[in-house]
N, C-alpha and C positions, 0 to 999 in steps of 0.2 A: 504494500500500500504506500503510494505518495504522501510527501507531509504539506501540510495544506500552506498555501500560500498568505492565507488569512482568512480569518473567520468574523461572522458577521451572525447577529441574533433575528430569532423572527417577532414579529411585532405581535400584539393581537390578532390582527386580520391575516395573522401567519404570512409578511412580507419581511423579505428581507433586504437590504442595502448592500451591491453588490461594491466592495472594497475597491478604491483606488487604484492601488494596484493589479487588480483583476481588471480593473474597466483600461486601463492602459495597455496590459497583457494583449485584448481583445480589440481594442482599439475602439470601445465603445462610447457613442455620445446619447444625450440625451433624447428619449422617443426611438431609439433602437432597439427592434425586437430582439429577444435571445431564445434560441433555441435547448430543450434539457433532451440527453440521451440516458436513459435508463440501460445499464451493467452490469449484469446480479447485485449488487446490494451497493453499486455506485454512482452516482449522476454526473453527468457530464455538462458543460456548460458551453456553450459557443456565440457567438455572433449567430443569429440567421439570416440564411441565404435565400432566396427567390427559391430555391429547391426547397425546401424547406417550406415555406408558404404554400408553394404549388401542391405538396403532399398534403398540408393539413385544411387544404381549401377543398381539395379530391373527398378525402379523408368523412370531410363534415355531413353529408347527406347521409352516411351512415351513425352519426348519431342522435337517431330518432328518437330513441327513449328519454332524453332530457330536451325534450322539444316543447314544454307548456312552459306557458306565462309563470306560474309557480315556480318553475326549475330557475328560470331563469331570476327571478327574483332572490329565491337562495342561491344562486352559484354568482352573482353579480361580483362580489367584492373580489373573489379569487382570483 
């Protein structure tokens, strides 16, 4: 296992603030989406890429079961 470049807490609304240095790593600015890759029991973190969107825009018609007013009302702050 890598030792982490820095750590950051989650907030209430379980967010977290991705560290300076992480955001410079990645070359990230503000309003830039990130893409997480799931490892067995590791997440990955990246810039996202137009591939990326394309997948999870594909992706979205298949999830119908969080498709009411209600879901979206609970899943709003995530």
């Amino acid at each position: 296992m890598q030792r982490p470049v820095a750590v950051s807490r989650l907030t209430s609304k379980y967010q977290a603030t991705i560290p300076r240095a992480v955001r410079r790593m990645l070359g990230l600015k503000q309003g830039d989406r990130v893409a997480f890759a799931v490892h067995r029991r590791e997440i990955h973190l990246r810039k996202a890429g137009a591939v990326d969107l394309a997948y999870l825009h594909a992706l979205e018609p298949t999830l119908t079961e969080w498709g009411s007013k209600a879901d979206d009302e609970a899943y709003r702050d995530l």
